[in-house]
C-alpha positions as a printed Julia matrix, in Angstrom:
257×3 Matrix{Float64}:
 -53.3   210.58  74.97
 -51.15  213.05  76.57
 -50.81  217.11  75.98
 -47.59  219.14  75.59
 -46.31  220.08  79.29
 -45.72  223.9   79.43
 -41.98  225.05  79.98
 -41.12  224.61  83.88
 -44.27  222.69  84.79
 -43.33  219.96  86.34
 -45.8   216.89  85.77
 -48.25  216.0   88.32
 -47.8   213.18  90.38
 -50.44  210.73  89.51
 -49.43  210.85  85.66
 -46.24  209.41  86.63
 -47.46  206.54  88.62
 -49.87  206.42  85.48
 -47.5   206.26  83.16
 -45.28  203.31  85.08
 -48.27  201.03  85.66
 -48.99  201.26  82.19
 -45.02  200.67  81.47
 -45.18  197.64  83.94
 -48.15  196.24  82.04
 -47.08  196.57  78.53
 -43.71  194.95  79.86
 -45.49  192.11  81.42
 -47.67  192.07  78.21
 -44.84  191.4   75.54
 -43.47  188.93  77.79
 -46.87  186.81  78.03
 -47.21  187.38  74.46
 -44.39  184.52  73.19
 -45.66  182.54  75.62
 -49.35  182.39  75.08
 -48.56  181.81  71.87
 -46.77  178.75  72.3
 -49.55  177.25  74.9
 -51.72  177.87  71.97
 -49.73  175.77  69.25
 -48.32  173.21  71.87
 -51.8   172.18  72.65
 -52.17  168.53  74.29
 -53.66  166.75  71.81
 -57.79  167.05  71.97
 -60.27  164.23  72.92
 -61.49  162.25  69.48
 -64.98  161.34  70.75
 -65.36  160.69  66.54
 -62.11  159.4   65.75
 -59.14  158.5   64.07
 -58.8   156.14  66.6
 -55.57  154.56  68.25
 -54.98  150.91  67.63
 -55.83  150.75  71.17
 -59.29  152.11  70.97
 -60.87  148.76  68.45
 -61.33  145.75  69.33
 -61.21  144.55  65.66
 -59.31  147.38  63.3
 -59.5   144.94  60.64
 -62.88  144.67  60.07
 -64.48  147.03  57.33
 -60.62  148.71  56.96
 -57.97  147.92  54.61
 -54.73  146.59  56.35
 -51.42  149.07  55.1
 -49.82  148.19  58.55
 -49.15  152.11  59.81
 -52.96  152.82  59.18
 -56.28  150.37  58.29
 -57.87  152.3   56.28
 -62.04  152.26  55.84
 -63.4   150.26  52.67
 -66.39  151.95  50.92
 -68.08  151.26  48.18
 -66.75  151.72  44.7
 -63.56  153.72  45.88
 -59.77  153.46  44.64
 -56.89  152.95  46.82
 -54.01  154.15  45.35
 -50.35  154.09  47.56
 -47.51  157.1   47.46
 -44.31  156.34  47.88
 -41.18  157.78  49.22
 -37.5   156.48  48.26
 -38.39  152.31  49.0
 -41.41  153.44  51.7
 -44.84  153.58  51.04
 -45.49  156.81  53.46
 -48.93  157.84  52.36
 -52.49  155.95  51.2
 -55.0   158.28  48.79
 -58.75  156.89  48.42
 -60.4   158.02  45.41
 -64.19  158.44  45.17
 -65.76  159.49  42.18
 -64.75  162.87  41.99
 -62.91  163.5   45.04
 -60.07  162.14  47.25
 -58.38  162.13  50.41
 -54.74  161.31  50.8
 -53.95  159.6   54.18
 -50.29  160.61  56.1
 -49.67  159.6   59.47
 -47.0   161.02  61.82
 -45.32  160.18  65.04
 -45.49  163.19  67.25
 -44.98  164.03  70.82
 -46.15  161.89  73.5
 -47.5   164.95  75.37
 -48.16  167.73  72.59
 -49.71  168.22  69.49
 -48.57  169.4   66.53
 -51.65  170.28  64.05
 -51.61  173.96  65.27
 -47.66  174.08  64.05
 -48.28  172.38  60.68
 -50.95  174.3   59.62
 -49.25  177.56  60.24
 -46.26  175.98  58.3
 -48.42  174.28  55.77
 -50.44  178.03  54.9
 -46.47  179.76  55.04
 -45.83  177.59  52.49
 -48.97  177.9   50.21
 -48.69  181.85  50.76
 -44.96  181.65  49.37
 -46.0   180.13  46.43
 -48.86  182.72  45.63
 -51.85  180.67  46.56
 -54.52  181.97  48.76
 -55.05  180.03  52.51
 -58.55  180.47  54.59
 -57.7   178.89  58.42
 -61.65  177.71  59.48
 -63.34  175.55  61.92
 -65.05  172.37  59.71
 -66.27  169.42  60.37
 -63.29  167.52  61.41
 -61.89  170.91  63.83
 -59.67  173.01  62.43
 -58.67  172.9   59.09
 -57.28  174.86  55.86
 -58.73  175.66  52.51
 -56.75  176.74  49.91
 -56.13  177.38  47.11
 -52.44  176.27  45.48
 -51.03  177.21  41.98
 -50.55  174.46  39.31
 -49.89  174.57  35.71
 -52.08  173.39  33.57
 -52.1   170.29  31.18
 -52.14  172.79  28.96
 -48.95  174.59  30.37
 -51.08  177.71  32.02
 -51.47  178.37  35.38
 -54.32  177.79  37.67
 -55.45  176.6   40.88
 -56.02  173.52  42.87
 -58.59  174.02  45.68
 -57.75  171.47  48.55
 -58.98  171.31  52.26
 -56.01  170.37  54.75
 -57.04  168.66  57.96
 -55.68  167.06  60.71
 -55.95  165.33  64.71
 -53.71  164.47  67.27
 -53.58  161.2   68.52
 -51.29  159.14  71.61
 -47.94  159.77  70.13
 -49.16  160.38  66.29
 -50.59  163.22  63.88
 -53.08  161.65  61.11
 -53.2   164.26  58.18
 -55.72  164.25  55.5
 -55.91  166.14  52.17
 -59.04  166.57  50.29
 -58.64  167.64  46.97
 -61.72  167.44  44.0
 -65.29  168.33  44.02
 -65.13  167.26  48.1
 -62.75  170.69  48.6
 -64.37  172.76  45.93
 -67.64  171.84  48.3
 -67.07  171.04  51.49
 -70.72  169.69  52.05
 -70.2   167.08  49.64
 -67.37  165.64  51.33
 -69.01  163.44  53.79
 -67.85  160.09  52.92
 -64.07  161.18  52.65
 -65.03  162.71  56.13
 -66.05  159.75  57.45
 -63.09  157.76  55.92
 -60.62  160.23  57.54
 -62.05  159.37  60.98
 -62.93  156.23  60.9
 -59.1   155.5   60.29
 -56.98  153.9   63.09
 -53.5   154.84  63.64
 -50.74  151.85  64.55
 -48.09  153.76  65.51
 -46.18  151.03  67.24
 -43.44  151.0   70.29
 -40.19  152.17  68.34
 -39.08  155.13  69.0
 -39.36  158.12  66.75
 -38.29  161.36  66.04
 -41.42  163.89  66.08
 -42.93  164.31  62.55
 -41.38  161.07  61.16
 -43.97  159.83  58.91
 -45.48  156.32  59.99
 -44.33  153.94  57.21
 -47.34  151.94  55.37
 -47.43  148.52  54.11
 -49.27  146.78  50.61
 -51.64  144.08  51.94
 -50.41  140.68  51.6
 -52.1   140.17  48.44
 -52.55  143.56  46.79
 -50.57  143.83  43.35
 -48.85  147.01  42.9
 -50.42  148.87  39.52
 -49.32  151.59  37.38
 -50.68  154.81  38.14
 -53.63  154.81  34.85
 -53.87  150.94  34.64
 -56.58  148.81  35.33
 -56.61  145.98  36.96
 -58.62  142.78  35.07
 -61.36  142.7   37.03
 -61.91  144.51  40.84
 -63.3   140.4   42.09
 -59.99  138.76  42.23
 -59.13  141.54  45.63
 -60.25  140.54  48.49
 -61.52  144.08  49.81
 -64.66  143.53  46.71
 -66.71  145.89  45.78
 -64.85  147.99  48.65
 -61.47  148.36  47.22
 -61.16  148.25  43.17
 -57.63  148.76  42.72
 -54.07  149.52  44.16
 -51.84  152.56  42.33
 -48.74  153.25  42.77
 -49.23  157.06  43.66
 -48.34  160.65  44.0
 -51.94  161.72  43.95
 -51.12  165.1   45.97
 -48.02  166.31  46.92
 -46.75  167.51  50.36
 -46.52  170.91  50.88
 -43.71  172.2   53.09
């Protein structure tokens, strides 16, 4: 804080060199600024001591996991896997479980960055646009967003749809996961969908790809596609059992850009 100088009195010394350190650091201050910033986004991706794993981190990804080519996907009892597709490419996998349900993306990404920290500022832009409400916290699976996204209604009103966004970066990938149901509404009871989000493993594969392209899935060799609401005759003739009950042809949750 500084006082009024009196007419003719010329400042002392001292304040002046005062006031240019403190000049020199608020220059150097908002010029760190941008760049911490970015360190913090462009964060290498983190150690996954828990998973998703790499393709290159199991010895067997096909056993216990459901083969959709871009991901194998855990098999637990009495779930639903239902498919989403985009244009002629199956791009994301939901698993339904009782009352709640994750919905699977993958994503190629940067071979020496990660890109969760971007998405989920883009992700809660994009919720906050549209009037919902967005809570950044640290869960189970890191960091992760809870929020709360306007729908309409069956009924043609307007409510909410609580849903937890969370993500990891991988070698070269992003895996994304979307929990919607009673496992967002309460995040404790969300353990299974939990542990099918990192149990996952990622095949991203040797092609090249742009950075965010989503990693395109694959039906099992003999999976039927269903109608979203139909049932199939009976959950023996798959050969996931009592694991996997059905295929549907999705969307479960939309993206949110």
């Amino acid at each position: 804080m500084f006082g009024r100088r009196k007419k003719n009195e010329a400042p002392a010394e001292p304040a002046r060199a005062a006031d240019a350190d403190a000049t020199a650091s608020d220059s150097a201050d908002e010029a760190a600024g941008p760049a911490e910033e970015e360190r913090r986004v462009n964060l290498p991706p983190a150690p996954r001591p828990d998973g998703p794993w790499d393709l290159s981190e199991v010895s067997d990804p096909a056993e216990g996991r459901v083969d959709l080519g871009g991901l194998f996907v855990p098999g637990v009892e009495g779930m639903e896997l239902r498919v989403e597709v985009a244009g002629d490419a199956i791009v994301a996998a939901t698993v339904v479980l009782q009352d709640s349900a994750v919905q699977l993306q993958a994503f190629a990404a940067p071979k020496k960055e990660g890109i969760w920290g971007e998405v989920r500022e883009e992700i809660g832009a994009g919720i906050t646009q549209q009037g919902g409400v967005v809570d950044e916290v640290e869960g189970p699976l890191g960091w992760e967003l809870r929020a709360q996204v306007p729908v309409q209604l069956p009924d043609g009103t307007n409510g909410v749809q609580v849903v937890r966004f969370v993500g990891v970066d991988g070698p070269r990938w992003f895996l994304r996961g979307v929990i919607s149901g009673q496992g967002a509404v309460q995040p404790e009871a969300a353990g299974i969908l939990e542990h099918i989000f990192q149990d996952t493993v990622v095949v991203r594969g040797e092609a090249p790809m742009a950075p965010r392209d989503p990693i395109v899935l694959k039906l099992p060799d003999d999976a039927q596609m269903v109608p979203d609401g139909v049932q199939q005759e009976s959950a023996e003739t798959s050969r996931f059992g009592g694991g996997v009950e059905r295929l549907e042809r999705g969307p479960e949750i939309t993206e949110i850009r």
